[in-house]
PAKEPA-761102 format. One record per residue (C-alpha): chain; residue in one letter; x, y, z; residue number from 1. Coordinates in nm, 3 decimals, padded with zeros to 5 digits. Example, Ala and Ser with C-alpha at 12.3 -4.5 7.8 and 13.67 -1.06 7.14 Angstrom:
<pts>
[pt 'A', 'a', [01.230, -00.450, 00.780], 1]
[pt 'A', 's', [01.367, -00.106, 00.714], 2]
</pts>
This chain:
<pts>
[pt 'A', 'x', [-00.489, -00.532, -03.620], 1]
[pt 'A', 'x', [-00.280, -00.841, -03.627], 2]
[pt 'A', 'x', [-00.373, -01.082, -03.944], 3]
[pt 'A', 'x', [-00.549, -01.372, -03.709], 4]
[pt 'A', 'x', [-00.777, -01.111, -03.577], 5]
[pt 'A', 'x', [-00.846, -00.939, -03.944], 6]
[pt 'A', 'x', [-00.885, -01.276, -04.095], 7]
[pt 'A', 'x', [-01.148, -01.347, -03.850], 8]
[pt 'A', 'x', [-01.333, -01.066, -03.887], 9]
[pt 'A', 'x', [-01.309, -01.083, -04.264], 10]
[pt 'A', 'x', [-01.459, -01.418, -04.253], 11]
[pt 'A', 'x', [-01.731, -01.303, -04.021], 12]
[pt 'A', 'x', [-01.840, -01.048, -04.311], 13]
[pt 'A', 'x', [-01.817, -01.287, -04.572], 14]
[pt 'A', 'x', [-02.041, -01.546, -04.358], 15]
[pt 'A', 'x', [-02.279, -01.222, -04.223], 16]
[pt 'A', 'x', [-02.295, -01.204, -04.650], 17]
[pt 'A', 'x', [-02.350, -01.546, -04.748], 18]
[pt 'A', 'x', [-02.673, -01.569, -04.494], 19]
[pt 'A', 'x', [-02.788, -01.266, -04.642], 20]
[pt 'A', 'x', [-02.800, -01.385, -05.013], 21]
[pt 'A', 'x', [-02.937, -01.702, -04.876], 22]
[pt 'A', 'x', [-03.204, -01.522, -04.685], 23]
[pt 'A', 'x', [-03.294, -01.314, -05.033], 24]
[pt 'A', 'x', [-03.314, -01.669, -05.208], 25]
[pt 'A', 'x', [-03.533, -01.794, -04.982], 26]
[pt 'A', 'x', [-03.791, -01.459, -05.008], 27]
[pt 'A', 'x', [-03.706, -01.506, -05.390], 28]
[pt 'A', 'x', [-03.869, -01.847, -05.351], 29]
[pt 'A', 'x', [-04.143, -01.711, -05.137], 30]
[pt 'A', 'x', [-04.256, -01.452, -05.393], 31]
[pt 'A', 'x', [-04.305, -01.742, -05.631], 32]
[pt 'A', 'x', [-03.939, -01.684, -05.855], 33]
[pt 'A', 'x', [-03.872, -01.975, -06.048], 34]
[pt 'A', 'x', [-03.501, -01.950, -06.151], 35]
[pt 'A', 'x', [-03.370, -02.133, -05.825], 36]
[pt 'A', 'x', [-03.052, -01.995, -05.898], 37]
[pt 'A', 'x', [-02.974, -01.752, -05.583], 38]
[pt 'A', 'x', [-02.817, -02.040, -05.410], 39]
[pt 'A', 'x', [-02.458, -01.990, -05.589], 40]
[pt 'A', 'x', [-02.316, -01.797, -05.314], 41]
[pt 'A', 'x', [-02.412, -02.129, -05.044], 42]
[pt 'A', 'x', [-02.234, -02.400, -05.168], 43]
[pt 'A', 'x', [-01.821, -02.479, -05.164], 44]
[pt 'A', 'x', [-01.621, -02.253, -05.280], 45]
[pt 'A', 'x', [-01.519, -02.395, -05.629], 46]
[pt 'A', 'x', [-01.170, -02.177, -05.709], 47]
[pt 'A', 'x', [-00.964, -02.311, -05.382], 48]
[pt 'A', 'x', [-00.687, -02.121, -05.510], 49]
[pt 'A', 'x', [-00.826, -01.824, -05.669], 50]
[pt 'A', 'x', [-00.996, -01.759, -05.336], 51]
[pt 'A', 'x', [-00.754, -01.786, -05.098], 52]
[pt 'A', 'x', [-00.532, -01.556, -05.316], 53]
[pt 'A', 'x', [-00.851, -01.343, -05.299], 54]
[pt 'A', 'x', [-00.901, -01.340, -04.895], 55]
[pt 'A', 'x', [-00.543, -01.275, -04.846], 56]
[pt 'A', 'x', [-00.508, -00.982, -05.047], 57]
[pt 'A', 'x', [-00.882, -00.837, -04.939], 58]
[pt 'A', 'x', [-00.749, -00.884, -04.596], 59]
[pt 'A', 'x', [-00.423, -00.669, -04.681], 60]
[pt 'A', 'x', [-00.648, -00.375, -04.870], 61]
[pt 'A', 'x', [-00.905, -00.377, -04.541], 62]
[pt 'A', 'x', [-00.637, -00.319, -04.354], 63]
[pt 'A', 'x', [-00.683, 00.104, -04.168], 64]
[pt 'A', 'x', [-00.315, 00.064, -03.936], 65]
[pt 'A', 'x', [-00.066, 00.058, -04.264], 66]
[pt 'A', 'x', [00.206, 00.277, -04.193], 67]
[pt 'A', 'x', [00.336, 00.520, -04.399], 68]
[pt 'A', 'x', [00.536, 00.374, -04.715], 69]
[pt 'A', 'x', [00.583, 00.705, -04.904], 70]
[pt 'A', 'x', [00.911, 00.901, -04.934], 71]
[pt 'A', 'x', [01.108, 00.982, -04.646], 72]
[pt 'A', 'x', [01.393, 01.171, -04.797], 73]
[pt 'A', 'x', [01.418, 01.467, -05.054], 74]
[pt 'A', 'x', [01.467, 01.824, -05.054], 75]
[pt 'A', 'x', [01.384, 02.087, -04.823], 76]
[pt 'A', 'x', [01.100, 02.265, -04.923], 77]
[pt 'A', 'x', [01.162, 02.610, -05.130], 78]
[pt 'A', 'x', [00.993, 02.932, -05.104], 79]
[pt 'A', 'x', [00.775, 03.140, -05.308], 80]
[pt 'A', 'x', [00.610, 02.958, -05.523], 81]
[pt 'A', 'x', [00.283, 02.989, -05.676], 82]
[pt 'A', 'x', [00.105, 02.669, -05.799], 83]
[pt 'A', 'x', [-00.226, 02.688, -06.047], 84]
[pt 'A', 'x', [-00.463, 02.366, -06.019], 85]
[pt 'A', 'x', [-00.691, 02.282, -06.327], 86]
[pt 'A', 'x', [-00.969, 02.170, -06.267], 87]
[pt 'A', 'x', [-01.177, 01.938, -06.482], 88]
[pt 'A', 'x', [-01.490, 02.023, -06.280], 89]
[pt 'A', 'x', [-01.485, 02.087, -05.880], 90]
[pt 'A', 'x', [-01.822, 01.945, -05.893], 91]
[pt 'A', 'x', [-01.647, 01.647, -05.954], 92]
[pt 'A', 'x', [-01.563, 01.510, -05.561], 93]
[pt 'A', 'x', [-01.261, 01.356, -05.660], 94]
[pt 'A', 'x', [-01.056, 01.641, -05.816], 95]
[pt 'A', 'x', [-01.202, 01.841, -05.579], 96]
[pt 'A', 'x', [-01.063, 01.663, -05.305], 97]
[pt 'A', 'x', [-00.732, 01.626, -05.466], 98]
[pt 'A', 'x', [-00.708, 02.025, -05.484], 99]
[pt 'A', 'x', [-00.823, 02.017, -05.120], 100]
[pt 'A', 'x', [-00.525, 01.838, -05.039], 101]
[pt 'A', 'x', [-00.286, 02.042, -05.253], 102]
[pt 'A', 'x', [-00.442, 02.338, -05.052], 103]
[pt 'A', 'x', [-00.370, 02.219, -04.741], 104]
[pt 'A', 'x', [00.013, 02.138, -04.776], 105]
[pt 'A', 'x', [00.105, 02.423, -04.995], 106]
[pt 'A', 'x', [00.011, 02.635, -04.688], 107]
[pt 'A', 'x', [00.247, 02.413, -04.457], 108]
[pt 'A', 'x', [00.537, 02.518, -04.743], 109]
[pt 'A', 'x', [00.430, 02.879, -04.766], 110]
[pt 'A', 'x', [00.314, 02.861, -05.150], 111]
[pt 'A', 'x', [00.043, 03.003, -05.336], 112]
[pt 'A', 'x', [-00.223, 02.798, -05.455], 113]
[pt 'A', 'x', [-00.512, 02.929, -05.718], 114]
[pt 'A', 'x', [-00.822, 02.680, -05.860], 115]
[pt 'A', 'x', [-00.925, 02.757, -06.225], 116]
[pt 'A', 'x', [-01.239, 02.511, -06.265], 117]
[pt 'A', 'x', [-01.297, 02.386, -06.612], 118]
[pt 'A', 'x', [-01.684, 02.328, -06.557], 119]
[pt 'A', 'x', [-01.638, 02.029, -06.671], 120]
[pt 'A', 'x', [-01.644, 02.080, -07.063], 121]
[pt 'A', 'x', [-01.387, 02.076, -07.318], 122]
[pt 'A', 'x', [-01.398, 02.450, -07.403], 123]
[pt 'A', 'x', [-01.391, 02.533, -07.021], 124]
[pt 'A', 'x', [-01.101, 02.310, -06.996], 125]
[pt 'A', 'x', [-00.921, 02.479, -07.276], 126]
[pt 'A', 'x', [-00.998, 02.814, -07.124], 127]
[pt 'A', 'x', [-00.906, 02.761, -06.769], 128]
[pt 'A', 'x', [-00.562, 02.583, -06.881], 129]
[pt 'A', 'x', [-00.519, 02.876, -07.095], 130]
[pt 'A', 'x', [-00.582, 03.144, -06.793], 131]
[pt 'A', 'x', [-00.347, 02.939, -06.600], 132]
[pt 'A', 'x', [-00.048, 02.941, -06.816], 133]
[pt 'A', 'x', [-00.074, 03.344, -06.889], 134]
[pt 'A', 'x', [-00.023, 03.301, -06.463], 135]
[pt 'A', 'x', [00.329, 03.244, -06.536], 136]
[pt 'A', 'x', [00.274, 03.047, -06.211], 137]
[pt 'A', 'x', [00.606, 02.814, -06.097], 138]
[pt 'A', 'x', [00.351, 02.486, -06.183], 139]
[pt 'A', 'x', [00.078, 02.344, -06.314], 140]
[pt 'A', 'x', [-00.149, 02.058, -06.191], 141]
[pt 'A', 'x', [-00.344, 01.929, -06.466], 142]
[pt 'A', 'x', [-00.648, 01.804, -06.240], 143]
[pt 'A', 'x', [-00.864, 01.513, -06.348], 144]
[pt 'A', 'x', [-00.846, 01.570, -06.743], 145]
[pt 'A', 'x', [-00.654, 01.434, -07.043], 146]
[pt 'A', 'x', [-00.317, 01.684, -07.154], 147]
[pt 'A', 'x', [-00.408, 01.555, -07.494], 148]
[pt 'A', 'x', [-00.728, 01.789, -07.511], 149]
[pt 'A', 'x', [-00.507, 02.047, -07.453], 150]
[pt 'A', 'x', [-00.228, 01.995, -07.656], 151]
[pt 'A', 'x', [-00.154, 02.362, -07.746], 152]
[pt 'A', 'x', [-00.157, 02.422, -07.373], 153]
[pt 'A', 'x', [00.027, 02.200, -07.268], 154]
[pt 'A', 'x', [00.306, 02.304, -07.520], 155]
[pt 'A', 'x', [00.248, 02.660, -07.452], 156]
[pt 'A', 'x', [00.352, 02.566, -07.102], 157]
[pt 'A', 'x', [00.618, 02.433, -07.165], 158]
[pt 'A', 'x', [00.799, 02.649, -07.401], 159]
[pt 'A', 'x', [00.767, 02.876, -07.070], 160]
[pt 'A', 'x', [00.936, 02.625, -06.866], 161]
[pt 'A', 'x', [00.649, 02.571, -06.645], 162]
[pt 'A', 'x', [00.643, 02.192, -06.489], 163]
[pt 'A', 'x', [00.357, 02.036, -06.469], 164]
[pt 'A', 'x', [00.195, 01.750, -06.245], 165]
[pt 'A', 'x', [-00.137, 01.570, -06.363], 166]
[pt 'A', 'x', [-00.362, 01.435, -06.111], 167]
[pt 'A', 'x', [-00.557, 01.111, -06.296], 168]
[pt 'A', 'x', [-00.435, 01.297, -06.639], 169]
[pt 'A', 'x', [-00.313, 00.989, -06.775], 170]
[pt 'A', 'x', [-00.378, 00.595, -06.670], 171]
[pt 'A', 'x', [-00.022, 00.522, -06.515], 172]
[pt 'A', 'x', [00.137, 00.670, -06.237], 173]
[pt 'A', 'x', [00.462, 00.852, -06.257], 174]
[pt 'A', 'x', [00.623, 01.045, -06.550], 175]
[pt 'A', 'x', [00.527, 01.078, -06.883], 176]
[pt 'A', 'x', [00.723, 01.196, -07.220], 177]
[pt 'A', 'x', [00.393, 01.217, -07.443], 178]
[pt 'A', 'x', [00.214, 01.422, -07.292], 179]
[pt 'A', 'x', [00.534, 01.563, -07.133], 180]
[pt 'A', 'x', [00.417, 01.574, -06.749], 181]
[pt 'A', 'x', [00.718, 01.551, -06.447], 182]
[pt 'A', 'x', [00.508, 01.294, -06.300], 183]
[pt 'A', 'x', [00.159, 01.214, -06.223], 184]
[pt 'A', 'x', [-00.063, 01.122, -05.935], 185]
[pt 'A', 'x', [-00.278, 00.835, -05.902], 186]
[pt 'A', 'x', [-00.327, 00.474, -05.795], 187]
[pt 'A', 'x', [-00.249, 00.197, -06.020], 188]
[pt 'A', 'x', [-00.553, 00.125, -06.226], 189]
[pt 'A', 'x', [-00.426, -00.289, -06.223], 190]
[pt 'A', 'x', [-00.438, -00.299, -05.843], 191]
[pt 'A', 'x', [-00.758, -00.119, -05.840], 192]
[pt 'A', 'x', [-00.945, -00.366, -06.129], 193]
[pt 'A', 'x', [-00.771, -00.645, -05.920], 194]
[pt 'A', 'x', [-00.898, -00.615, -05.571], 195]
[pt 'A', 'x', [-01.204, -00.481, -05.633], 196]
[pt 'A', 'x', [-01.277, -00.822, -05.834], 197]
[pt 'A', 'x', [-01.082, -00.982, -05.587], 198]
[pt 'A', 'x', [-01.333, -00.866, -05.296], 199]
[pt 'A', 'x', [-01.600, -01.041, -05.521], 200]
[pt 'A', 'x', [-01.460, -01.343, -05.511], 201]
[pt 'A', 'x', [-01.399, -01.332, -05.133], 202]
[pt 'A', 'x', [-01.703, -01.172, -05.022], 203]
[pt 'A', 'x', [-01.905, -01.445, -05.259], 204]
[pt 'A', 'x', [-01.688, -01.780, -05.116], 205]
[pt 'A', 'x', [-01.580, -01.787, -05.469], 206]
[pt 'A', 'x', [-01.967, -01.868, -05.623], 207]
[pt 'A', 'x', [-02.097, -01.461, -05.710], 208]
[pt 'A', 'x', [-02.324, -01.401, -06.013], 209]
[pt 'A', 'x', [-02.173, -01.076, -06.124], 210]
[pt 'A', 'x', [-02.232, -00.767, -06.356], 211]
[pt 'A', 'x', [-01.975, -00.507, -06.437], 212]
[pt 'A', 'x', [-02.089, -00.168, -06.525], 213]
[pt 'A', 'x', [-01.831, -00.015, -06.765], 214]
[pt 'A', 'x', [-01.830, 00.321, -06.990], 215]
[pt 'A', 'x', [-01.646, 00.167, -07.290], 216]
[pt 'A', 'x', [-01.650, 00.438, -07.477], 217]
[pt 'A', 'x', [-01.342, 00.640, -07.209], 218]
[pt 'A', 'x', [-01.055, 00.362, -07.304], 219]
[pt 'A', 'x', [-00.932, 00.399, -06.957], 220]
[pt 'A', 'x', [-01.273, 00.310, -06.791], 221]
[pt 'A', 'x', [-01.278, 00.021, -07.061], 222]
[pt 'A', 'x', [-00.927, -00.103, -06.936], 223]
[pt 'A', 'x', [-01.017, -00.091, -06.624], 224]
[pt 'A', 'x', [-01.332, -00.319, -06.648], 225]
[pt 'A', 'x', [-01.141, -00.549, -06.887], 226]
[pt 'A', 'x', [-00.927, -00.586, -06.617], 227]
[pt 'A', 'x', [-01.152, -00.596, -06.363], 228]
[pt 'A', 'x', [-01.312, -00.926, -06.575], 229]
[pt 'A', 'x', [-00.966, -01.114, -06.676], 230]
[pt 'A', 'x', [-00.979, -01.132, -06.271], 231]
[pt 'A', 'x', [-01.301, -01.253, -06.205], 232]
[pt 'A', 'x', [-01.204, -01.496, -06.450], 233]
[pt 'A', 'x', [-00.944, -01.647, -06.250], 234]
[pt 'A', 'x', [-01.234, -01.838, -06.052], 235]
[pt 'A', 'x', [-01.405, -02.065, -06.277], 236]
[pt 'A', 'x', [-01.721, -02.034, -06.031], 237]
[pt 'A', 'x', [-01.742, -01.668, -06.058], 238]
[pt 'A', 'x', [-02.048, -01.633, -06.287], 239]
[pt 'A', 'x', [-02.002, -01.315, -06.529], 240]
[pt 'A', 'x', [-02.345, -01.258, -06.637], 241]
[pt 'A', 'x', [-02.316, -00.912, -06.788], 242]
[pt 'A', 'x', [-02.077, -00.639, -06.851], 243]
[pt 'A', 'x', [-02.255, -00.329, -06.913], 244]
[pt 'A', 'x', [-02.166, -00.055, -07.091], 245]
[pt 'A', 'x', [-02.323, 00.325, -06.984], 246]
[pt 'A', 'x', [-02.208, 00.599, -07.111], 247]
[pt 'A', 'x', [-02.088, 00.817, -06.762], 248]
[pt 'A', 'x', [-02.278, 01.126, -06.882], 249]
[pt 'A', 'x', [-02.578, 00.885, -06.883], 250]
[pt 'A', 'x', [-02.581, 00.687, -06.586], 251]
[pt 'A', 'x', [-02.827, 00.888, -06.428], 252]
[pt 'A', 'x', [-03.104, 00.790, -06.707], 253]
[pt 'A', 'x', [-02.987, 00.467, -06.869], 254]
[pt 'A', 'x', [-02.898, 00.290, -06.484], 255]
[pt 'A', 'x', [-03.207, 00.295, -06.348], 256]
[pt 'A', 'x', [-03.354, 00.125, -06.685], 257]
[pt 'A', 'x', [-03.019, -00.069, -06.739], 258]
[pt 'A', 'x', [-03.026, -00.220, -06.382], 259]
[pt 'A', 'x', [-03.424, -00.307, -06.422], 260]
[pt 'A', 'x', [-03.302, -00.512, -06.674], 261]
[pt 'A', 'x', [-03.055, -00.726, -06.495], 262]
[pt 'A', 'x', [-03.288, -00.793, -06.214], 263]
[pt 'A', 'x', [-03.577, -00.924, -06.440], 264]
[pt 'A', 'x', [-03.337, -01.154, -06.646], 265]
[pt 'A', 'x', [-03.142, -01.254, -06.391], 266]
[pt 'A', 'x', [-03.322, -01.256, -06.074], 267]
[pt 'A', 'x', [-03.150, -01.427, -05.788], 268]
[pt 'A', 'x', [-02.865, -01.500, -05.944], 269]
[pt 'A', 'x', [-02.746, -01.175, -05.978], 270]
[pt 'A', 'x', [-02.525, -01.128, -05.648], 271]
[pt 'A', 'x', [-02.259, -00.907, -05.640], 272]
[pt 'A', 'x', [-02.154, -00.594, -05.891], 273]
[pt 'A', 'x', [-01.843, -00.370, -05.982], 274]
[pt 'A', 'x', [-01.879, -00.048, -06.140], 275]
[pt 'A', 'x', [-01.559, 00.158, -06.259], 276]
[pt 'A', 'x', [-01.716, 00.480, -06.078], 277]
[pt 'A', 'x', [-01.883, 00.482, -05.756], 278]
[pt 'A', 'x', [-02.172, 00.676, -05.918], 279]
[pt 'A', 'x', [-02.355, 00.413, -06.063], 280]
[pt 'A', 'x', [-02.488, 00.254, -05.777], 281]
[pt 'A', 'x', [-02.616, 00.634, -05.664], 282]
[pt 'A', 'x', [-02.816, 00.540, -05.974], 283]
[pt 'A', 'x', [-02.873, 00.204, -05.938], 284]
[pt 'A', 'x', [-03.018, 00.264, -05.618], 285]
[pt 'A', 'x', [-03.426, 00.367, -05.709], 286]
[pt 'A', 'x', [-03.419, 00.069, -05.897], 287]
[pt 'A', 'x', [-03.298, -00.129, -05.698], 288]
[pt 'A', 'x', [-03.466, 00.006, -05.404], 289]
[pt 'A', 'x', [-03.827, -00.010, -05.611], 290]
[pt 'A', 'x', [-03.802, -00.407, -05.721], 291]
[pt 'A', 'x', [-03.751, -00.494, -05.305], 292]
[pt 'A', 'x', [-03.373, -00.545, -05.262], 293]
[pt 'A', 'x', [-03.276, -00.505, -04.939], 294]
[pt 'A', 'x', [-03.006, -00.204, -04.946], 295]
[pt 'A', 'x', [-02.762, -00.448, -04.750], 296]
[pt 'A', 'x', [-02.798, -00.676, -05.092], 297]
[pt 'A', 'x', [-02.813, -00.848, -05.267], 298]
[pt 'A', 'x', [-02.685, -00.800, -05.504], 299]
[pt 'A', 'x', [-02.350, -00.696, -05.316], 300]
[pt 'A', 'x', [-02.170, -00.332, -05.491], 301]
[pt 'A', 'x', [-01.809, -00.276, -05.469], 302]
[pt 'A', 'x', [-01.730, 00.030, -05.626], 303]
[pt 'A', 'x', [-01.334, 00.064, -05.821], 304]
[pt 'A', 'x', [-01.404, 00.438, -05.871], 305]
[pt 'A', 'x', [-01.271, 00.740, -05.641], 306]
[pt 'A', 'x', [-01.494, 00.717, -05.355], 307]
[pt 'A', 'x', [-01.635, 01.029, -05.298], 308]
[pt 'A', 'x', [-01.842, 01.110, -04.977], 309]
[pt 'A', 'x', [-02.188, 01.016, -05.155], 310]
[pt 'A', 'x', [-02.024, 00.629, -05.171], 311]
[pt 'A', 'x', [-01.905, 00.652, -04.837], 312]
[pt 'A', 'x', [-02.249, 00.716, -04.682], 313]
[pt 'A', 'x', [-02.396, 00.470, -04.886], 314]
[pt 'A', 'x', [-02.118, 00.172, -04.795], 315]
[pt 'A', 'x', [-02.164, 00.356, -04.398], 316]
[pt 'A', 'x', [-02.572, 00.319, -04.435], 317]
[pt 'A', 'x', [-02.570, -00.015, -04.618], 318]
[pt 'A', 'x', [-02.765, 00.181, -04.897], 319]
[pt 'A', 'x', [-02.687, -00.060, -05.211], 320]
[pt 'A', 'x', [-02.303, -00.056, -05.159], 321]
[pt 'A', 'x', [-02.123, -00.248, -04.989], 322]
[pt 'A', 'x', [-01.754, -00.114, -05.042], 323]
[pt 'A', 'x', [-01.538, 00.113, -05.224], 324]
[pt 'A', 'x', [-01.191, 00.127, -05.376], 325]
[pt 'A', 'x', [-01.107, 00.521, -05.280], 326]
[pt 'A', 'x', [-00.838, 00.678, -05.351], 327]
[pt 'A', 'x', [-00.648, 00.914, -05.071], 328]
[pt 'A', 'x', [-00.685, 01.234, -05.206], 329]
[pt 'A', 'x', [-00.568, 01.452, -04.944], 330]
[pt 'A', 'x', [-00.266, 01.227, -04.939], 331]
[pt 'A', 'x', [-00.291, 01.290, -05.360], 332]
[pt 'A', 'x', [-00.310, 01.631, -05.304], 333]
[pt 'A', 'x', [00.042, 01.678, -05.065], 334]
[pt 'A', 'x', [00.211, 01.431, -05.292], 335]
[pt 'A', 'x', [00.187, 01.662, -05.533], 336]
[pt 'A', 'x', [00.311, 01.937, -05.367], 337]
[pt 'A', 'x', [00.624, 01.763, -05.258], 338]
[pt 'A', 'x', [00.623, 01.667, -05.660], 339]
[pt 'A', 'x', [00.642, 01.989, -05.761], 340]
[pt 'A', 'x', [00.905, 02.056, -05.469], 341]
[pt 'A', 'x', [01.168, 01.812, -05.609], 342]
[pt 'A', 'x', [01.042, 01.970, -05.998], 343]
[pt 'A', 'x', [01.177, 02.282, -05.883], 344]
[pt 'A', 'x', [01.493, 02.169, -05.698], 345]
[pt 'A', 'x', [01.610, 01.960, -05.973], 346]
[pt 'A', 'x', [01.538, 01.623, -05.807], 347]
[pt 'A', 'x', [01.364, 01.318, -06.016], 348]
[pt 'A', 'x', [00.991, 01.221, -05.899], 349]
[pt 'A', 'x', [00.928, 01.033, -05.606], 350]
[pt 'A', 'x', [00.806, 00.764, -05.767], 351]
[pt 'A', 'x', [00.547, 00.687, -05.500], 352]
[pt 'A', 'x', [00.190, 00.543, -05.540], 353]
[pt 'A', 'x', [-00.060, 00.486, -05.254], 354]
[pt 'A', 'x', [-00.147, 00.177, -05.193], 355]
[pt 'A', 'x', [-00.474, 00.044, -05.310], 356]
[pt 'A', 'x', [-00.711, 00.021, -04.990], 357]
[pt 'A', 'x', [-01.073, -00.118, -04.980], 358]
[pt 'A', 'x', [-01.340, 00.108, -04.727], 359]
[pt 'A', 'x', [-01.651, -00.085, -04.620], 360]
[pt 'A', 'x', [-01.906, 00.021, -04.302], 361]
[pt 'A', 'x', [-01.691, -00.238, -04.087], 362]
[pt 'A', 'x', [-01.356, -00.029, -04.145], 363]
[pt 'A', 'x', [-01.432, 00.308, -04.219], 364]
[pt 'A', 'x', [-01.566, 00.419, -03.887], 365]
[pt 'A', 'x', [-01.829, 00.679, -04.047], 366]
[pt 'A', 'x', [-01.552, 00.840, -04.246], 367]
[pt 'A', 'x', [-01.647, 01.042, -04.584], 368]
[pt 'A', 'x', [-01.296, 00.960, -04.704], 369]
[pt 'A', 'x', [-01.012, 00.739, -04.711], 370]
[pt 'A', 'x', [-00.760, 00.945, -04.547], 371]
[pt 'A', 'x', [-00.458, 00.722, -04.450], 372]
[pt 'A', 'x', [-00.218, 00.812, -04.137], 373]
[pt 'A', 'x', [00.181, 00.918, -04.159], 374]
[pt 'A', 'x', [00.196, 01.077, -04.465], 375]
[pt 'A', 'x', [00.185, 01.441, -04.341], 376]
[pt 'A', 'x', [00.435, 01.365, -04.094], 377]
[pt 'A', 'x', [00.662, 01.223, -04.362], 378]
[pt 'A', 'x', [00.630, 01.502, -04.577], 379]
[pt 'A', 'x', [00.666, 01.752, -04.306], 380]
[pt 'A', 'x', [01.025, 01.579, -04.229], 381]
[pt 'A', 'x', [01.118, 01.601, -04.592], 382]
[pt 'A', 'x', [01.030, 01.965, -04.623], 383]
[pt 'A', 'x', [01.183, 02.100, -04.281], 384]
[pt 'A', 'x', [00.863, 02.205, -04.132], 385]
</pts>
């Protein structure tokens, strides 16, 4: 879409928004709340500059017609290779839809692929990245876990000269010495924190009451929503009234309670939320859902997390989300594949990271994925087939 027309319709959502918080204040009022607060979202936006930095960059990430910006030369894809992908847990949508995607184009190059699923726990972890180095397999992803819990591993590995790529295995894309991985896959966790606060103060005309919902106790997580609040902070009308910290192996049992909270000490002027993971607004939902908010909001939920299906069909449904930061993980998935392909032909990593890109019902089109065009045509032109 050209940027007049996507500036329009971005400022038709943000309107469609506004008279829906307005609407909630004025049923607020109605059921006899006395905090008046609601109205925050109503009046001029007080960060000119903030905001229009905000719109212009939403705009950008809403964007579905960006073309391809990955590679478009390296070497031709070798033969015979057998790749092992370790998984932290495939219950886990995320890494399973990076392996997915490393499925799919190892079978365009004529490689062997085998998933070893960790089952989520440290010992299973261990074990699996143990089964997969006795492989002797050409590479190793290292798929949705930290190399550092498997130190002996990841040593053992490579004293046999066996490469490996991490998929979210560290917080920065690219390379890494310590671990030693040849590169690793994943969106920048500063453009993710930045947008997805950035959508906030778009989406709220620069006035939102907002919560964060953090797991402080995974550093990367807590970067992230530091991040994701240094932002937020750039508009001195954006309201931070909590950041809260659950545990991710609790959300299910502390959100529910957590979000009850929120809603009875803030009331109305809670508006719009950003989690780090998609999941807690799965959780947040009952609660939400039991003290009357409308699933459209507010309070408006932008998750900065992977978004997996379940987020997609609740952003699609207007069930208590309103957007999601996903990452492309089919995309993910061939990247790594044409990774390991310059790994083995002696070539330096790509150096490529997806763009950061922003789903909502309005864009996604009843997808279950962020799934971005060009890039299999690209890396079909790199590899000769």
């Amino acid at each position: 879409m050209n940027s007049a027309t996507g500036r329009t319709g971005f400022r038709s959502r943000t309107a469609a928004m506004t008279l829906l918080v307005a609407a909630a204040v004025l049923a607020g009022c109605d059921r006899g709340s006395s905090n008046g607060s609601g109205d925050s979202t109503t009046g001029p936006v007080g960060c000119p500059a903030a905001h229009s930095r905000a719109e212009d960059a939403v705009e950008q990430a809403e964007r579905t017609d960006v073309p391809w910006n990955g590679p478009t030369s390296g070497p031709a894809a070798v033969s015979g290779r057998s790749i092992v992908y370790v998984a932290q847990t495939m219950t886990n949508p995320g890494v399973a839809g990076a392996a997915n995607g490393v499925r799919e184009a190892a079978r365009v190059v004529g490689w062997n692929v085998r998933v070893i699923d960790g089952g989520g726990t440290p010992a299973g972890i261990q074990s699996a990245f143990s089964q997969a180095v006795a492989l002797r397999p050409s590479g190793i992803v290292i798929g949705g876990f930290d190399p550092n819990a498997t130190s002996r591993q990841v040593q053992q590995a490579g004293a046999a000269g066996i490469p490996l790529i991490g998929w979210h295995a560290v917080p920065a894309p690219g390379p890494s010495d310590s671990p030693r991985l040849f590169t690793n896959v994943t969106t920048r966790v500063e453009d993710v924190a930045r947008i997805s606060a950035q959508w906030i103060i778009a989406a709220s005309n620069g006035n939102a009451g907002a919560v964060v919902f953090t797991d402080a106790s995974i550093p990367f997580a807590k970067y992230k929503s530091d991040l994701i609040t240094k932002e937020l902070a750039t508009c001195s009308s954006v309201d931070l009234l909590a950041s809260q910290n659950i545990p991710i192996p609790d959300a299910s049992s502390r959100t529910p309670r957590e979000v009850s909270s929120l809603l009875s000490r803030f009331g109305d002027r809670w508006t719009h939320s950003v989690a780090i993971n998609d999941l807690y607004f799965a959780d947040a939902a009952p609660a939400l859902r039991a003290a009357g908010r409308p699933g459209e909001g507010p309070p408006f939920n932008i998750g900065a997390g992977d978004g997996d299906p379940s987020a997609f069909q609740r952003v699609n449904s207007g069930q208590y989300q309103a957007a999601t930061v996903p990452e492309p993980l089919s995309l993910q998935g061939w990247q790594i594949i044409d990774e390991f392909n310059r790994a083995f032909s002696g070539r330096p990593a790509s150096g490529y990271v997806a763009p950061v890109h922003i789903s909502t019902a309005a864009n996604s089109e009843g997808d279950s994925t962020w799934d971005p065009e060009g890039y299999q045509e690209g890396y079909r032109e790199i590899w000769g087939k």
